[in-house]
KEZA-565374 format. One line per 3 residues: number of its first residue (from 1); for each residue x, y, z of C-alpha. Coordinates in steps of 0.5 Angstrom, whole numbers, plus 500, padded with zeros to 3 digits. Layout:
<atoms>
NUM	X/Y/Z | ...
</atoms>
This chain:
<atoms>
1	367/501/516 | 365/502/510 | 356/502/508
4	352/503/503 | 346/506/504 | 339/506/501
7	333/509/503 | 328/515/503 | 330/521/508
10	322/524/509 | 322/532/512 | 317/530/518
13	321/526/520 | 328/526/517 | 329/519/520
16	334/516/514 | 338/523/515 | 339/522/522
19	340/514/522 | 346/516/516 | 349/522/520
22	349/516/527 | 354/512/522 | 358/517/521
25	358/519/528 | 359/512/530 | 366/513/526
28	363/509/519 | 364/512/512 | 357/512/509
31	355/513/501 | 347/514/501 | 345/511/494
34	339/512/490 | 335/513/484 | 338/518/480
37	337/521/473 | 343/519/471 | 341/512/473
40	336/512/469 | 339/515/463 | 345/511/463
43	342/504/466 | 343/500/473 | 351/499/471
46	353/507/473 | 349/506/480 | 353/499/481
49	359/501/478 | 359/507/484 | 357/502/490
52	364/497/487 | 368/504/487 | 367/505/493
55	368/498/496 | 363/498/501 | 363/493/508
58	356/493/508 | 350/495/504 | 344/498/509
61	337/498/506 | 333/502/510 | 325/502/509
64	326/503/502 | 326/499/496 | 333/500/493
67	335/499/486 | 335/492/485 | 341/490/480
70	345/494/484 | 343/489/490 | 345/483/486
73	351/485/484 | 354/487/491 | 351/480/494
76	354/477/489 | 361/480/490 | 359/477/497
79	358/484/501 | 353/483/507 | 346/486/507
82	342/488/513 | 335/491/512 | 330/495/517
85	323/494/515 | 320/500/520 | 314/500/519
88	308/494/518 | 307/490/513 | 301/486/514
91	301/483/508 | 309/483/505 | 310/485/498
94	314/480/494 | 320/484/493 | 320/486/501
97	319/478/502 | 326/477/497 | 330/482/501
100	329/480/507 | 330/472/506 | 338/475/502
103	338/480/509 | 344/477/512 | 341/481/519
106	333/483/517 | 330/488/522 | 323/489/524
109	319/495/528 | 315/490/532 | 316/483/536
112	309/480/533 | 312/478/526 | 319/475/528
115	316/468/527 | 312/469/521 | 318/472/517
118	322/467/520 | 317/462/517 | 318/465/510
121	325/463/510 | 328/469/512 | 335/467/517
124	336/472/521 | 329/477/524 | 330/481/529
127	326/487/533 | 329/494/533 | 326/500/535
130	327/506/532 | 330/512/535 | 330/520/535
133	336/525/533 | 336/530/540 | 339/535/536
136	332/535/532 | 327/533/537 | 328/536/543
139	325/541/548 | 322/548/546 | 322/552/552
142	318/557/549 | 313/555/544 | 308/560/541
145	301/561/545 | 298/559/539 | 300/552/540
148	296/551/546 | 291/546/548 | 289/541/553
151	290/534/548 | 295/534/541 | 294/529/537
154	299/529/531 | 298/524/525 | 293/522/520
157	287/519/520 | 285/514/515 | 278/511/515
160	277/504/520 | 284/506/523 | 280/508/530
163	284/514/531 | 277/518/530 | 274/513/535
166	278/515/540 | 278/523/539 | 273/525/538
169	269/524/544 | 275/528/547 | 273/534/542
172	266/534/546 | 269/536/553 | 276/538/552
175	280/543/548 | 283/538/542 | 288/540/536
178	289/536/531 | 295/535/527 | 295/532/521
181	291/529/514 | 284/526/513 | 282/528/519
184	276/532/515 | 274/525/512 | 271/524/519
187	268/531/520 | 274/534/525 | 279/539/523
190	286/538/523 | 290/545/526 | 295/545/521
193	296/539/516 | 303/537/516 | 308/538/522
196	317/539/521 | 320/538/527 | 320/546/529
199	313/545/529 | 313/538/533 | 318/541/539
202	312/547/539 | 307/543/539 | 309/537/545
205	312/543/549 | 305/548/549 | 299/541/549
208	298/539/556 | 298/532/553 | 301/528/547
211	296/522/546 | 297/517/541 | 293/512/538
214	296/506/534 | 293/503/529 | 295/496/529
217	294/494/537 | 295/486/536 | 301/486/534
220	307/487/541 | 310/493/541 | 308/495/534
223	308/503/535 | 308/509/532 | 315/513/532
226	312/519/534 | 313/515/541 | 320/517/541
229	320/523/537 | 315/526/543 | 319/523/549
232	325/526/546 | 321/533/546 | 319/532/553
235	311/532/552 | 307/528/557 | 305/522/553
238	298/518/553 | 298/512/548 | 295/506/547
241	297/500/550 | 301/494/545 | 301/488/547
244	308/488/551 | 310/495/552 | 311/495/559
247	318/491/557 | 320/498/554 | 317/503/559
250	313/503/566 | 306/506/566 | 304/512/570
253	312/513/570 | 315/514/562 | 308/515/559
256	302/513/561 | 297/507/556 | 290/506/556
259	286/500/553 | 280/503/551 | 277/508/549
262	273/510/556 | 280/509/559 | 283/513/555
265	278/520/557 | 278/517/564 | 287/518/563
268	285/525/561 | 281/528/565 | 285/525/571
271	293/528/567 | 289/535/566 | 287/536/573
274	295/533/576 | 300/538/572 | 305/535/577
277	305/528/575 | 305/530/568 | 312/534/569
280	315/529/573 | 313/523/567 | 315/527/562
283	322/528/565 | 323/520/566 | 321/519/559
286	325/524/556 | 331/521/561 | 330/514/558
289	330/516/551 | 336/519/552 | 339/514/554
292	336/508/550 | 334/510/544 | 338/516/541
295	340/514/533 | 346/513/536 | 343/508/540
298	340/504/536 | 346/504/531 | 351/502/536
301	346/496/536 | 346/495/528 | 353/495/529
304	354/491/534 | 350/485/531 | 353/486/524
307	360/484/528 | 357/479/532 | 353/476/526
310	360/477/520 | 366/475/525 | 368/482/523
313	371/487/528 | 370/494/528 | 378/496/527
316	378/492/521 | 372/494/517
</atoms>
């Protein structure tokens, strides 16, 4: 199998390198495609001349916007496309909408928006999550004391998104770091600004709970993929519930979810006081993890729908 992927490899979180390397893994022959000076010094045809070269079997499209002529051209000799949108779109811009109706497979990130892209035309939508590499998230079995805390939160806050809703009365009775940008913006102060995954194993491994916040709670199992990279790290999670989120975890067993804001400091106050109820879940969400939703994991199943959906059997490709 032969696979032309395009996409951004972000530092943080590195989920385009990780999702490229479980290709290979996976026993495909990966050429990672984008926007070169050469590209643009010699035009669209140099970036489709090097993808025909290479005689792909599938171009993957991951979160990024690729070139676009070069898309065209591939499509049109034929090659199937599959896209995996994750993150949310509320309002999906018209180049996103184009790409996924031309998807031979679109994936998305939460199960609330299957019928609206299914209505804009696109053919195939499906739910997929995201996953974490354990060679890069995993646990830290002696982080730094200057890691310590009773509550961590890593991510930004933005105004409206009510993160600093749920936060700051924690503040006022607990001890609270913060990870992330904006957090000054709502008069609160961020202990380190950005966090790479030396810093991430440290954090989950040194807090005595991991709280999450998503910012999109109407929308069945949209959540952040920090869930999966802090189950990976062995933190003991408290998140906020999504519609559906018991189809992928069980309460007070893998992490533990709150519906509101009360709730959620009613959580702390109970987690903090029992440390071997937070020991005993943070090992039954890092064992699921690392048995459902390793890159790995997550390839096998865009592999093993790219074969149902083209005929195309893996020895043959």
């Amino acid at each position: 199998m032969r696979i032309i992927f395009t996409g951004r490899t972000k530092r943080r979180t590195q989920a385009g390198m990780h999702l490229m390397e479980a290709f290979r893994r996976a026993g495909c022959r990966v050429k990672w495609l984008r926007s070169t000076w050469m590209e643009k010094f010699f035009g669209p045809k140099w970036l489709i001349a090097g993808a025909r070269r290479f005689q792909p079997d599938m171009l993957f499209l991951y979160t990024h916007l690729p070139p676009l002529p070069m898309v065209e051209a591939l499509l049109a000799d034929g090659i199937p496309m599959l896209f995996f949108l994750p993150s949310i779109h509320r309002e999906p811009e018209p180049e996103i909408l184009d790409l996924a109706r031309k998807s031979t497979i679109f994936f998305i990130n939460n199960q609330g928006q299957l019928d609206f892209f299914r209505e804009a035309g696109c053919q195939d939508v499906r739910f997929l999550t995201q996953g974490f590499d354990p060679g890069t998230h995993y646990p830290d079995p002696n982080p730094h004391p200057r890691w310590l805390s009773e509550v961590a939160f890593i991510g930004k806050c933005r105004p409206g998104d009510g993160r600093s809703a749920v936060i700051e009365p924690l503040t006022r009775r607990w001890d609270v770091k913060l990870y992330g940008l904006g957090w000054d913006e709502v008069g609160l102060r961020a202990a380190r600004r950005v966090v790479y995954p030396p810093q991430y194993r440290a954090i989950c491994a040194a807090a005595a709970i991991i709280l999450g916040v998503d910012t999109h709670p109407d929308i069945p199992l949209c959540f952040s993929n920090r869930t999966w990279l802090t189950l990976g790290c062995k933190g003991f999670l408290l998140t906020s519930y999504v519609p559906r989120l018991e189809e992928l975890f069980e309460n007070h067993k893998h992490l533990v979810w709150y519906r509101s804001p009360e709730e959620c400091q009613e959580m702390v106050e109970y987690y903090l006081a029992h440390p071997q109820e937070r020991k005993r879940i943070a090992q039954a969400g890092h064992e699921l993890a690392l048995e459902n939703y390793t890159y790995d994991h997550i390839v096998k199943r865009i592999l093993d729908a790219f074969y149902e959906k083209t005929g195309i059997l893996p020895s043959s490709a």
